[in-house]
Structures are given as structure tokens and as C-alpha cells.
PDB file with SEQRES, HELIX, SHEET and CRYST1 records, atoms N, CA, C and O in Angstrom:
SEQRES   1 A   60  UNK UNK UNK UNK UNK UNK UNK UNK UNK UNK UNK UNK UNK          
SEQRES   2 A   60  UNK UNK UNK UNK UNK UNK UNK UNK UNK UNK UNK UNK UNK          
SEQRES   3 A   60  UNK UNK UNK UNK UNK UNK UNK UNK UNK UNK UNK UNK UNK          
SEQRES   4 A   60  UNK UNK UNK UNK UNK UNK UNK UNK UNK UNK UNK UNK UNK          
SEQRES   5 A   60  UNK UNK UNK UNK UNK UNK UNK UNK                              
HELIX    1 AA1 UNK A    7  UNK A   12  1                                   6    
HELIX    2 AA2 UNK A   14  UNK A   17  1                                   4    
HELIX    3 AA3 UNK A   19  UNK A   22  1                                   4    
HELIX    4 AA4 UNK A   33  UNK A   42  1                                  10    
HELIX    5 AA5 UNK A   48  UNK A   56  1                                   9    
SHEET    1 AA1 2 UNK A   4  UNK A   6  0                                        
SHEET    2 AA1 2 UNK A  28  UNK A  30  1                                        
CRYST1    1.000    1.000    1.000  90.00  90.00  90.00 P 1           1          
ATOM      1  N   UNK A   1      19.436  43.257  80.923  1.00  0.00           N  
ATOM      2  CA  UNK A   1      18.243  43.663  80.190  1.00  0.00           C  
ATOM      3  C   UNK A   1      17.391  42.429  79.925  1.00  0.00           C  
ATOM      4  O   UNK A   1      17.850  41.318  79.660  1.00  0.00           O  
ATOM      5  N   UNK A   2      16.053  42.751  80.028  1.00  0.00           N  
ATOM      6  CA  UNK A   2      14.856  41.791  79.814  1.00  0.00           C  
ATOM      7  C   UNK A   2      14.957  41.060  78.377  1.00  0.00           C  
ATOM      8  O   UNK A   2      15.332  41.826  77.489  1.00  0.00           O  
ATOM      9  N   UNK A   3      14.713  39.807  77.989  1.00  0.00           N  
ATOM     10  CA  UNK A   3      14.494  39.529  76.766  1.00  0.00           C  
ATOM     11  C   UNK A   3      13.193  40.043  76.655  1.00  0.00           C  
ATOM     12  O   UNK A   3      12.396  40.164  77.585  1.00  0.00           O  
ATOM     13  N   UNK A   4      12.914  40.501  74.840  1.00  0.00           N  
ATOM     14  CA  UNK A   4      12.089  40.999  74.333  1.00  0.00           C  
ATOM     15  C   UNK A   4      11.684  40.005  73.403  1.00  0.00           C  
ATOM     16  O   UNK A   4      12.442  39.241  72.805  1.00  0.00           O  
ATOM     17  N   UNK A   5      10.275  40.066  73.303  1.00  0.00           N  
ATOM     18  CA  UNK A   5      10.091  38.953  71.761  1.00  0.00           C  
ATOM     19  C   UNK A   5       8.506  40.016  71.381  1.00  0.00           C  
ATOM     20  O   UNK A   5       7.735  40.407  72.257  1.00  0.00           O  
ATOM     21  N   UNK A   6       8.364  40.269  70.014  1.00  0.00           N  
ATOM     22  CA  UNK A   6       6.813  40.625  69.536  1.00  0.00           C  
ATOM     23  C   UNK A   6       5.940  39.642  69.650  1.00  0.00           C  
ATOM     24  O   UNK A   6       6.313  38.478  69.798  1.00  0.00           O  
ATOM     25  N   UNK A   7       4.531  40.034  69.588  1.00  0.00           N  
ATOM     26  CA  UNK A   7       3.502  39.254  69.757  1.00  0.00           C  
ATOM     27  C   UNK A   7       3.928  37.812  68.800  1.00  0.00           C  
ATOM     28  O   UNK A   7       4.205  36.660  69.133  1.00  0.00           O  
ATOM     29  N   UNK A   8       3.834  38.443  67.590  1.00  0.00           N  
ATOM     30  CA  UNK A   8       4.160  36.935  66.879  1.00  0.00           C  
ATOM     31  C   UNK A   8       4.850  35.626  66.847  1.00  0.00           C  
ATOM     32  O   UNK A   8       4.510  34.496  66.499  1.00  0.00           O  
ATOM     33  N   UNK A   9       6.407  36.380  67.530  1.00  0.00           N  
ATOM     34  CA  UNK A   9       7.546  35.523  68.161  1.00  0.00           C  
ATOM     35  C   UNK A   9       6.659  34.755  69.466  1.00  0.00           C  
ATOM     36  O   UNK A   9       6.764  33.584  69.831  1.00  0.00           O  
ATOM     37  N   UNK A  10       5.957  35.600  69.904  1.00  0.00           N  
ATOM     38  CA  UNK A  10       5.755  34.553  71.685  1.00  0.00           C  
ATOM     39  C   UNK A  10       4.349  33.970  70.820  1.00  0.00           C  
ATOM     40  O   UNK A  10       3.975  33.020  71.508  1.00  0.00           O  
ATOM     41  N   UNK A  11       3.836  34.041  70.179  1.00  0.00           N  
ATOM     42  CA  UNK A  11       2.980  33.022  69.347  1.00  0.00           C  
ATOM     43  C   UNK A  11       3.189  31.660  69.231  1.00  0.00           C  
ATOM     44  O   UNK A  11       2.727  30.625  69.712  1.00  0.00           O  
ATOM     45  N   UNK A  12       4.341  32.114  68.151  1.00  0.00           N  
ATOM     46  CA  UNK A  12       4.989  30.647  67.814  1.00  0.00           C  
ATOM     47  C   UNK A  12       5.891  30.078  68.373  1.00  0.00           C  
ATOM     48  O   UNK A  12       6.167  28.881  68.283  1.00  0.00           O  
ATOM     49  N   UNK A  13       6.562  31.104  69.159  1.00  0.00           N  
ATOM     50  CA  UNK A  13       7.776  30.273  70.150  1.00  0.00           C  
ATOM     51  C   UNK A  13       6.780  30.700  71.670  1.00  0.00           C  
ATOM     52  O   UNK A  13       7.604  31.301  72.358  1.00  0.00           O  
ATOM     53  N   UNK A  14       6.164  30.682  72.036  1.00  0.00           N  
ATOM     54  CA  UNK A  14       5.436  30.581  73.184  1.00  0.00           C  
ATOM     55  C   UNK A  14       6.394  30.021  74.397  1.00  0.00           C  
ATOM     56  O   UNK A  14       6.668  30.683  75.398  1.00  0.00           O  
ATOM     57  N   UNK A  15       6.843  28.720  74.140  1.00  0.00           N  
ATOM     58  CA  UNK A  15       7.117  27.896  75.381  1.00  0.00           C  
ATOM     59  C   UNK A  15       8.657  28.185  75.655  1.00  0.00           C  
ATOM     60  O   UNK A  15       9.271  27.550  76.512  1.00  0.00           O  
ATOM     61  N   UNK A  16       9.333  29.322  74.768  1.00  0.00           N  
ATOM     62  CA  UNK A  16      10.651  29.881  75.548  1.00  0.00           C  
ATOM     63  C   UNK A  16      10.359  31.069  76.442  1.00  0.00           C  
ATOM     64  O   UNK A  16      10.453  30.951  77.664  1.00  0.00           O  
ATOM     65  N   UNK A  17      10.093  31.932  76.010  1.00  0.00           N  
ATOM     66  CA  UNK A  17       9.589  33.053  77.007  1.00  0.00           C  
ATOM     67  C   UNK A  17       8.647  32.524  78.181  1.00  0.00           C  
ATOM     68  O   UNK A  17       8.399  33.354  79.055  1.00  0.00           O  
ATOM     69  N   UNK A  18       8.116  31.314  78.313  1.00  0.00           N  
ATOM     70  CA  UNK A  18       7.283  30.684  79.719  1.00  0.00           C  
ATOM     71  C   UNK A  18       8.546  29.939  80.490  1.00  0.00           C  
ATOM     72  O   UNK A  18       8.774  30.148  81.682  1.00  0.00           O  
ATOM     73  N   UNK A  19       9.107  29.306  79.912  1.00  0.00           N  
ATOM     74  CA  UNK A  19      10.345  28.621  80.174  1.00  0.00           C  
ATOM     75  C   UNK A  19      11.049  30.159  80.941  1.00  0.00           C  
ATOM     76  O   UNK A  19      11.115  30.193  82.170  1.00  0.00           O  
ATOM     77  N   UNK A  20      11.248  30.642  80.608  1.00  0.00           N  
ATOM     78  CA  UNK A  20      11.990  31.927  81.330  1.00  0.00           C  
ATOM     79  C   UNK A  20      11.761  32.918  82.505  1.00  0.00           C  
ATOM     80  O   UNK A  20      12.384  33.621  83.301  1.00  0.00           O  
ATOM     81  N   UNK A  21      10.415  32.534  82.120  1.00  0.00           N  
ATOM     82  CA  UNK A  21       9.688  33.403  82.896  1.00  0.00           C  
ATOM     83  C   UNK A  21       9.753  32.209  84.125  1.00  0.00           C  
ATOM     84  O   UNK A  21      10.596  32.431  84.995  1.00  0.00           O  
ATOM     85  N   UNK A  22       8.899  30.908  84.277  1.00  0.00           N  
ATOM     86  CA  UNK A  22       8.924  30.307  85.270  1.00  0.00           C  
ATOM     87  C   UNK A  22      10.956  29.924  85.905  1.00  0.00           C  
ATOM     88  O   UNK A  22      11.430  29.321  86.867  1.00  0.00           O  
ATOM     89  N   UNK A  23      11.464  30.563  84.898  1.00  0.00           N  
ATOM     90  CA  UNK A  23      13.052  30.011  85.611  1.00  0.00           C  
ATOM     91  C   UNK A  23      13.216  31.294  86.524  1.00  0.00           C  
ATOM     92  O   UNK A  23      14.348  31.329  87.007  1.00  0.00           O  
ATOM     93  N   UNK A  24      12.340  32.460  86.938  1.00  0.00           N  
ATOM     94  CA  UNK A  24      12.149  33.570  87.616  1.00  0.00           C  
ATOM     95  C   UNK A  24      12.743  34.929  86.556  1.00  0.00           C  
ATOM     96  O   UNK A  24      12.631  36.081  86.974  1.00  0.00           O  
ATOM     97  N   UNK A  25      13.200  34.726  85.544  1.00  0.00           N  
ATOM     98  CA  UNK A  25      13.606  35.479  84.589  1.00  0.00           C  
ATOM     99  C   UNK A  25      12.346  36.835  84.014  1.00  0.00           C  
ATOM    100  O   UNK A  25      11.229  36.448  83.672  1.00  0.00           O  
ATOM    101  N   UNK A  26      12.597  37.981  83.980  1.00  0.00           N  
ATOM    102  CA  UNK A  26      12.256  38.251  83.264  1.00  0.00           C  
ATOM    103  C   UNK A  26      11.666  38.801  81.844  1.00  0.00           C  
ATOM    104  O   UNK A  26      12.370  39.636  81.276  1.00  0.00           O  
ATOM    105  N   UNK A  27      10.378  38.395  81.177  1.00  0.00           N  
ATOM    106  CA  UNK A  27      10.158  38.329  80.296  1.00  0.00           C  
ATOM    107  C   UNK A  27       9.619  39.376  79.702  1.00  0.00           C  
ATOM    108  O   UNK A  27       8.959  40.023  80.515  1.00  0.00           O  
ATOM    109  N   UNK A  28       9.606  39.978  78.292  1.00  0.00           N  
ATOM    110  CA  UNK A  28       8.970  41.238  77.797  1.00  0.00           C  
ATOM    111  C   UNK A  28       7.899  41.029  77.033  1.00  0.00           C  
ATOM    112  O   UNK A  28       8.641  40.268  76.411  1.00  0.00           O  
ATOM    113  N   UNK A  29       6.873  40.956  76.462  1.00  0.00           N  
ATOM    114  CA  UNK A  29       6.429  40.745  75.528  1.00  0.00           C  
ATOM    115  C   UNK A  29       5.723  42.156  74.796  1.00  0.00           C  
ATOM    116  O   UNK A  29       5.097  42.813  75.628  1.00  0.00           O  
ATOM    117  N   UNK A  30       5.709  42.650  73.621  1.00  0.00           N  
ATOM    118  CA  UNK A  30       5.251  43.559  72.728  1.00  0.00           C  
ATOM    119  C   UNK A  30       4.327  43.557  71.999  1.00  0.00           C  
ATOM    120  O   UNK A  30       4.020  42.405  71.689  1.00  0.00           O  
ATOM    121  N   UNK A  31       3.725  44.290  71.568  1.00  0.00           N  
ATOM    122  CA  UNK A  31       2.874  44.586  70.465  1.00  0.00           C  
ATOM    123  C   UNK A  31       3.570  45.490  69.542  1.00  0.00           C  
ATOM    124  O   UNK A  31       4.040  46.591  69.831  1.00  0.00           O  
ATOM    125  N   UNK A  32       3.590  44.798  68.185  1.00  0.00           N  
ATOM    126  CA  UNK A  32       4.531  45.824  67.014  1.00  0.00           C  
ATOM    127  C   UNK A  32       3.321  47.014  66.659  1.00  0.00           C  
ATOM    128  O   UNK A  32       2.132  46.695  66.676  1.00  0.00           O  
ATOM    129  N   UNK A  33       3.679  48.143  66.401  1.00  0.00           N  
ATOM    130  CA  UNK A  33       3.147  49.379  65.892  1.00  0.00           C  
ATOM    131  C   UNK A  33       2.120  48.375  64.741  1.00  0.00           C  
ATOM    132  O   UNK A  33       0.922  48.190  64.951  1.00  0.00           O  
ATOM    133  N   UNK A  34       2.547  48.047  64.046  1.00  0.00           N  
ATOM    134  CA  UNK A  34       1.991  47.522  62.920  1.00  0.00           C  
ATOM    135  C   UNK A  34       0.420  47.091  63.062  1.00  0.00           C  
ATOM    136  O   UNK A  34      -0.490  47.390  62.289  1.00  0.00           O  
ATOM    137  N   UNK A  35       0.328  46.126  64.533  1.00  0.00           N  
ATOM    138  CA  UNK A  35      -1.205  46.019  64.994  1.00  0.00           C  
ATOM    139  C   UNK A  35      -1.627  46.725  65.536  1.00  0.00           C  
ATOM    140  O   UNK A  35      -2.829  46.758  65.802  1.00  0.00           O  
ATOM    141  N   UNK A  36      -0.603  47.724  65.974  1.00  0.00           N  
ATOM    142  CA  UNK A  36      -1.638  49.010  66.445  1.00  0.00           C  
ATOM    143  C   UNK A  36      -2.361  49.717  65.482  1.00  0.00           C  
ATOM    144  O   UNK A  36      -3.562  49.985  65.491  1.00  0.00           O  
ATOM    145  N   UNK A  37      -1.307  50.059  64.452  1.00  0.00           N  
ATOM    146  CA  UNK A  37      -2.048  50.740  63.384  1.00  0.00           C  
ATOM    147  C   UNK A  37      -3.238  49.608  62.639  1.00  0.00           C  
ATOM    148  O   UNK A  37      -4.315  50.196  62.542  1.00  0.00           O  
ATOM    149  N   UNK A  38      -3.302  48.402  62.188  1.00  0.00           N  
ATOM    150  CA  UNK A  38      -4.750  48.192  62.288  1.00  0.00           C  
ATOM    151  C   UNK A  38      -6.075  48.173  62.886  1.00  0.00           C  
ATOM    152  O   UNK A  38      -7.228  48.077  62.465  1.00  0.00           O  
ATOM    153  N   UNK A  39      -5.403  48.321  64.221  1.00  0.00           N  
ATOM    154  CA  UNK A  39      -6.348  48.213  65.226  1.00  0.00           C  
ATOM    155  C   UNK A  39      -7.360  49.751  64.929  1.00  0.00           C  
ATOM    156  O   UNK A  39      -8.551  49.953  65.164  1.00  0.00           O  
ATOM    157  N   UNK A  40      -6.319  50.638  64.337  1.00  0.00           N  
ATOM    158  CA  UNK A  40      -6.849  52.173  64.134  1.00  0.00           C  
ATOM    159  C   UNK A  40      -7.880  52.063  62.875  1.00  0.00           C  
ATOM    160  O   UNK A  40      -9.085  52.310  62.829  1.00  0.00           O  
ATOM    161  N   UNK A  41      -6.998  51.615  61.890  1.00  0.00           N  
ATOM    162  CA  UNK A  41      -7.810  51.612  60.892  1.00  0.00           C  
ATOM    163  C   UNK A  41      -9.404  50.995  61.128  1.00  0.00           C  
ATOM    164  O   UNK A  41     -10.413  51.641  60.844  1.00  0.00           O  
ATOM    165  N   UNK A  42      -9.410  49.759  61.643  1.00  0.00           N  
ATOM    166  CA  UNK A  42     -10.772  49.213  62.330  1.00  0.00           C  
ATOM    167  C   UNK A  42     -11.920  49.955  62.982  1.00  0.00           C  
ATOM    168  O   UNK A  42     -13.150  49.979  62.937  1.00  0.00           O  
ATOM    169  N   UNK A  43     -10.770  50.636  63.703  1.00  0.00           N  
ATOM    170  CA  UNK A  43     -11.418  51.404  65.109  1.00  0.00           C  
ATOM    171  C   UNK A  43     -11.097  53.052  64.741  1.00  0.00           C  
ATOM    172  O   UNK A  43     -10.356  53.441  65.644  1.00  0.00           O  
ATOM    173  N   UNK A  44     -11.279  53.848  64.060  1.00  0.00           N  
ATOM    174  CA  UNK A  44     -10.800  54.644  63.767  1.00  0.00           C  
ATOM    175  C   UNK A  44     -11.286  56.201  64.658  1.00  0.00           C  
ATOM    176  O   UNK A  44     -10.748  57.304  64.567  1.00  0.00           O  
ATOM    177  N   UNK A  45     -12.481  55.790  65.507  1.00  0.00           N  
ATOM    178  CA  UNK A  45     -12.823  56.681  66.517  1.00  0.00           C  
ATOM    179  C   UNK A  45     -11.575  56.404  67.708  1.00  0.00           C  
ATOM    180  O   UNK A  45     -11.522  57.267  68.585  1.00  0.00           O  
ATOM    181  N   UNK A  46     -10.927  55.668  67.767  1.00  0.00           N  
ATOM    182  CA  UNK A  46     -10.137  55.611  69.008  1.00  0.00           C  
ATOM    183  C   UNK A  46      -8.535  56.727  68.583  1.00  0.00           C  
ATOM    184  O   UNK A  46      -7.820  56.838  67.587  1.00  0.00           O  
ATOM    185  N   UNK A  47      -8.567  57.466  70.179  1.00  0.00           N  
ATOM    186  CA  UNK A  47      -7.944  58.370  69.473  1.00  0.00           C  
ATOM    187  C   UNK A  47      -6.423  57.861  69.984  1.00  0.00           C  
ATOM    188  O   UNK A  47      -6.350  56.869  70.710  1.00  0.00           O  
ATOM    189  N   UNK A  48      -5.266  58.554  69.588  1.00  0.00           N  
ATOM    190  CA  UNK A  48      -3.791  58.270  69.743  1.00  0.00           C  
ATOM    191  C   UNK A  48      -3.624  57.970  71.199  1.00  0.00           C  
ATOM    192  O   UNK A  48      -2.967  57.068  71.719  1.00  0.00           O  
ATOM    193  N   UNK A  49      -4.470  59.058  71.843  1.00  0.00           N  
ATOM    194  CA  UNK A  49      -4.101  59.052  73.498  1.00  0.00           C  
ATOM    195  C   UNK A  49      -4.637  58.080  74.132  1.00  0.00           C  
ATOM    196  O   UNK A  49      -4.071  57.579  75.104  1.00  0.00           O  
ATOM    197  N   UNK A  50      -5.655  57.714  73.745  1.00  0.00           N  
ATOM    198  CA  UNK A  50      -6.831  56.010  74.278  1.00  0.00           C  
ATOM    199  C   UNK A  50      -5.451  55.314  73.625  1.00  0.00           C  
ATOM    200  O   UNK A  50      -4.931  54.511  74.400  1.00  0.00           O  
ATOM    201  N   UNK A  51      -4.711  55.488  72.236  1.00  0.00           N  
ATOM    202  CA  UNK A  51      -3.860  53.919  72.047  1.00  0.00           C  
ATOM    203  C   UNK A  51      -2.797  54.249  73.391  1.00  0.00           C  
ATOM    204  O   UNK A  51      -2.553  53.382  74.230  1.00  0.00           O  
ATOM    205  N   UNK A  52      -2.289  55.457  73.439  1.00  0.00           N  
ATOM    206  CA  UNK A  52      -1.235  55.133  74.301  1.00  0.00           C  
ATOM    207  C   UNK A  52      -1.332  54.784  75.910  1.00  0.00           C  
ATOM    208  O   UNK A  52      -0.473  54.447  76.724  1.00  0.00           O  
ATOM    209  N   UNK A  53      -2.819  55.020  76.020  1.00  0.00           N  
ATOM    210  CA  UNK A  53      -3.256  55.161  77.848  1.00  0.00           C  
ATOM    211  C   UNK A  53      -3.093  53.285  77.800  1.00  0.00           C  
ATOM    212  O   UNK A  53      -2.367  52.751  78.639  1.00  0.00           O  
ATOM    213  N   UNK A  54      -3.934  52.315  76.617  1.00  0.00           N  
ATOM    214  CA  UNK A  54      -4.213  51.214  76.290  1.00  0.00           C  
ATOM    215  C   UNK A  54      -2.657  50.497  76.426  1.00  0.00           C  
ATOM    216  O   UNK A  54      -2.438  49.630  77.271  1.00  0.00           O  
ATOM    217  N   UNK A  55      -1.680  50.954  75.534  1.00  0.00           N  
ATOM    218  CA  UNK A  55      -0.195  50.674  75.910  1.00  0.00           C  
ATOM    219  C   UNK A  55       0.272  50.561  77.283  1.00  0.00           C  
ATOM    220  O   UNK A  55       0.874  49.571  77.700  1.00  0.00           O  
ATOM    221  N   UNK A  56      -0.026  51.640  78.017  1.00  0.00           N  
ATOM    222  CA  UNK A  56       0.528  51.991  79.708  1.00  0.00           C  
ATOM    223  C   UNK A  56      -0.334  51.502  80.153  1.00  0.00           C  
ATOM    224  O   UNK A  56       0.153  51.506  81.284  1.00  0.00           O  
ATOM    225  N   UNK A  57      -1.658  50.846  80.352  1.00  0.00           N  
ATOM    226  CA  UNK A  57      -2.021  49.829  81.058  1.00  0.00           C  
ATOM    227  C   UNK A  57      -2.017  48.413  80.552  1.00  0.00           C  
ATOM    228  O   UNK A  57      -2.747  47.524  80.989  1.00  0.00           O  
ATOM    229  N   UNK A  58      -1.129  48.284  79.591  1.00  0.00           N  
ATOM    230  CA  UNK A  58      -0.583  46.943  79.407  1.00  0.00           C  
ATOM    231  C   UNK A  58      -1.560  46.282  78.176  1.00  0.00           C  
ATOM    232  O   UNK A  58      -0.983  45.617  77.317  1.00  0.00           O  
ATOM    233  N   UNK A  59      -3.205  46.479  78.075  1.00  0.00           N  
ATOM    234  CA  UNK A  59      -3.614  46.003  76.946  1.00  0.00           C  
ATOM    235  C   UNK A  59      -3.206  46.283  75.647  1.00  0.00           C  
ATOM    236  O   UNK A  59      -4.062  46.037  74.796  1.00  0.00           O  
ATOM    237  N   UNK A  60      -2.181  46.713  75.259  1.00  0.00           N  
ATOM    238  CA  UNK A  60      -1.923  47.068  74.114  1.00  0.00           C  
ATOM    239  C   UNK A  60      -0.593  46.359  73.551  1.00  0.00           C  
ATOM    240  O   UNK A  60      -0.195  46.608  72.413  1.00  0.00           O  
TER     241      UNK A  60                                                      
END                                                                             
């Protein structure tokens, strides 16, 4: 199984998950629910199915 890290983890630890990735490993990186749901509150015309289409093409 892939290592996983949230946005915040590959923030501040950035240069392990690159380290891994260039050792041909691969790497996961996430977005926690948590910025999704601000992103809603912000954006509150965007509907569940735009967040999840946004998820499955990776911007999310």
C-alpha cells in the first residue's frame, strides 16, 4: 500500500514524500474533508457533485 500523508503533512514534511516518490515509490497525497468543507462555505454555489467530479479529477 501507497504511503498517504494530508495536505498539511506534505506541507511541512514536503521533502519525504519527494524523496519517495523520486526513489520510484509511490506517493499519495490528500485533501482532508475539513478544506473541503471550507472551500463550501466560501463557495457555497458549488454543489457536492462539482466537489466530488473536482476530487476524481485530482484538483481537490
Amino acid at each position: 500500500m501507497s504511503p498517504t500523508f494530508n495536505i498539511g503533512d506534505a506541507k511541512t514534511r514536503l521533502s519525504h514524500p519527494v524523496t519517495q516518490a523520486g526513489e520510484g515509490r509511490d506517493v499519495i497525497i490528500i485533501r482532508t474533508i475539513e478544506l473541503l468543507r471550507r472551500e463550501r462555505k466560501e463557495h457555497p454555489s458549488v454543489s457536492a457533485v462539482e466537489i466530488r467530479a473536482a476530487r476524481d479529477e485530482g484538483r481537490a
